[in-house]
N, C-alpha and C positions, 0 to 999 in steps of 0.2 A: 792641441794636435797630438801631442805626444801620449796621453791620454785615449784616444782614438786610436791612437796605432797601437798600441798594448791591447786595447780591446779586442781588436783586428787580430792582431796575432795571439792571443789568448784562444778566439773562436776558431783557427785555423789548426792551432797545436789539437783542440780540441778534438774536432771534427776528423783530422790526420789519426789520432790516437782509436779514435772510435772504429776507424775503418779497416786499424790492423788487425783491433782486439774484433772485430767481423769476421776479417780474413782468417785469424787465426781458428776463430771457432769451427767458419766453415769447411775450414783443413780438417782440423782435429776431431769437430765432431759432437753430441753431446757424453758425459761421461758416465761409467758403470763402476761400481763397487766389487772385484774380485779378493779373493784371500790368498795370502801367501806363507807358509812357513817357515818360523824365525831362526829355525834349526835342524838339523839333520832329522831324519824320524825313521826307524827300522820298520818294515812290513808289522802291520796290525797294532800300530797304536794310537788312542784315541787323539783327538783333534777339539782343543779347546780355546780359549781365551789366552792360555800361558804361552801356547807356543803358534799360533795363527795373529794377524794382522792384517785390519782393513786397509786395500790400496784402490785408490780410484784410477780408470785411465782410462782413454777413449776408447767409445766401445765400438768401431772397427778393430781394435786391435784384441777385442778379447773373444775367446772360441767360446759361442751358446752354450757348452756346458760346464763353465766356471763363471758364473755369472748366477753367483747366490748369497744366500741370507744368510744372516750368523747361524740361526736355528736351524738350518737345512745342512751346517757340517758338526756344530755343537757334540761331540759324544760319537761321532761317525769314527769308524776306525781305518785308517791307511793298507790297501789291499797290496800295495807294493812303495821302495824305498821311495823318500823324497829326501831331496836337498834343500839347505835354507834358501828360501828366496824364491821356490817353487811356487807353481800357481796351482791352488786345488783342483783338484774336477773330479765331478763326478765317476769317470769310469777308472779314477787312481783308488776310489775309496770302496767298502765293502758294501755288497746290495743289503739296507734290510730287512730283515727278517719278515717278511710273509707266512709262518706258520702255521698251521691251522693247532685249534687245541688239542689238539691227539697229535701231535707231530713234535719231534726233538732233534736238535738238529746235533748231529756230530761229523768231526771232520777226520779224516785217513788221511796219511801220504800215501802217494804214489807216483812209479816213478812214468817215464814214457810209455813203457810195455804194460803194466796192470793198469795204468791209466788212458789208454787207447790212444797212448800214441799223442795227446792234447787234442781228441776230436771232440770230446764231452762238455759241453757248455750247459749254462745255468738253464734250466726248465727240462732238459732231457730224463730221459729214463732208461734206467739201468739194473741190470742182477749185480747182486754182490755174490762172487765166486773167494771159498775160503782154499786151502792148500794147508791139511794139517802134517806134519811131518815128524813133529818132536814132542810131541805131550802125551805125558804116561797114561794110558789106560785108553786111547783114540786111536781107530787102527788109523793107516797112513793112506787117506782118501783127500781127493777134492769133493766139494762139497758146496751147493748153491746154499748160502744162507738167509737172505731176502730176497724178495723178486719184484721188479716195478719199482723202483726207488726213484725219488726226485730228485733231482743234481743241485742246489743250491747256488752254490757260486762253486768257481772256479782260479784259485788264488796264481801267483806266479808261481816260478822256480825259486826255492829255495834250498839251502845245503844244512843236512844234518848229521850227526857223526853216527857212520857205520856200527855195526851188531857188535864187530868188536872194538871198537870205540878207537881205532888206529888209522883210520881216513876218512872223509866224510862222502855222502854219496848226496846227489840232488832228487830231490823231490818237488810233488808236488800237491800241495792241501787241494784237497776233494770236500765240501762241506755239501751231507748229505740227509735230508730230511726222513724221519722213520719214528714209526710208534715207539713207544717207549722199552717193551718186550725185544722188539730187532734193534733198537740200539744197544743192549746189555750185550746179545749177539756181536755184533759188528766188532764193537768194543775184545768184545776179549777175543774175537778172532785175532782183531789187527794186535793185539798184547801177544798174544801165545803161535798163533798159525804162523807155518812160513811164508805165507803170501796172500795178500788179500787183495783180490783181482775184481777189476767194474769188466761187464760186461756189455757192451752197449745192444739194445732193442730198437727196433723199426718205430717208428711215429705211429703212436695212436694204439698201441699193444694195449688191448682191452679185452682179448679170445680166452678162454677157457684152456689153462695151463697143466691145470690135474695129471694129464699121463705124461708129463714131462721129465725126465731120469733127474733124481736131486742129489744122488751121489755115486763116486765111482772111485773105486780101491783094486787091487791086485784081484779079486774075484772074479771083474769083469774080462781081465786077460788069464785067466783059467787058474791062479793062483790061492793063494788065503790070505786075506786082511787079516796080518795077526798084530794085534793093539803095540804099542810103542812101549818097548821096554820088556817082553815076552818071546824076544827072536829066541834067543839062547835058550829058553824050554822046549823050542819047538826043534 
């Protein structure tokens, strides 16, 4: 008898245990594999093995875009700060590269004002307007330097220190696709010019540009463009 009744309640613990680990599944759910970071990470740095770690957890609880593979963040770089313990996702991390082979990609700060303000998102099109002011031998003109440019991405706010290196001012990375010829442009605009301004364009700017004005200095208001560093001759 005794015998029988251990059997009895063996099948009953059993059957009772079965019906939680049910319940419980049915709560929770089946589970998904998200990644989290083991440590602080600064804006744009890569996402590896050393500092990511696989966590499972049910996957009502996790947002359709962190809900990935090791290889889908492998080498991905962080488009803005995380904390340890953060969960990745995709729209934390850098879009990549779609280039075409004649395209380069380089990136500007800018701040709210030459950066329109944060309206310019990844696939827009834009002029790059330069502002030259202080380089010897360039009279003191604005000046369009490419036209139709691709917008890449679009990074957060960051702070870097001012021209005279005594406060820091916020910016914002602009990473902007261009033949290789307008990125040497761009490039030493944004080194040397006082200002290198996106200009934003209507959707689908494909019209014949030719008679469009490309630049404009002190001449235009009845004056003389006389080059930087030539005033006192004149």
């Amino acid at each position: 008898m005794l015998m029988i009744l251990a059997g009895l309640v063996a099948i009953l613990v059993f059957v009772g245990v079965s019906r939680f680990v049910s319940d419980v599944n049915s709560r929770v759910g089946p589970m998904v594999t998200v990644y989290q970071v083991t440590q602080d990470l600064e804006p744009f740095t890569p996402l590896s093995q050393e500092n990511t770690t696989p966590v499972e957890i049910p996957e009502r609880w996790a947002a359709p875009n962190t809900v990935l593979q090791g290889q889908e963040i492998d080498g991905r770089v962080t488009a803005i700060p995380l904390t340890a313990g953060s969960t990745v996702s995709l729209d934390a991390l850098v879009p990549p590269s779609n280039l075409d082979p004649t395209e380069r990609e380089i990136a500007v700060n800018v701040d709210a004002v030459t950066g329109l303000a944060g309206r310019v998102r990844p696939g827009d099109r834009v002029d790059v307007y330069a502002v030259f002011a202080d380089v010897p031998g360039l009279p003191k003109q604005a000046r369009i330097l490419v036209e139709n440019v691709r917008i890449v991405s679009v990074e957060g706010q960051q702070q870097v220190p001012s021209a005279d290196a005594r406060s820091v001012q916020n910016v914002i990375p602009v990473t902007l696709a261009l033949p290789p010829d307008d990125a040497l442009s761009v490039t030493y605009a944004n080194a040397f010019a006082q200002e290198v301004r996106l200009v934003g364009l209507p959707p689908g700017v494909a019209q014949d540009r030719t008679s469009e004005q490309k630049t404009y200095d002190a001449e235009e208001l009845g004056g003389t463009a006389v080059p930087e560093g030539e005033e006192g001759n004149r």
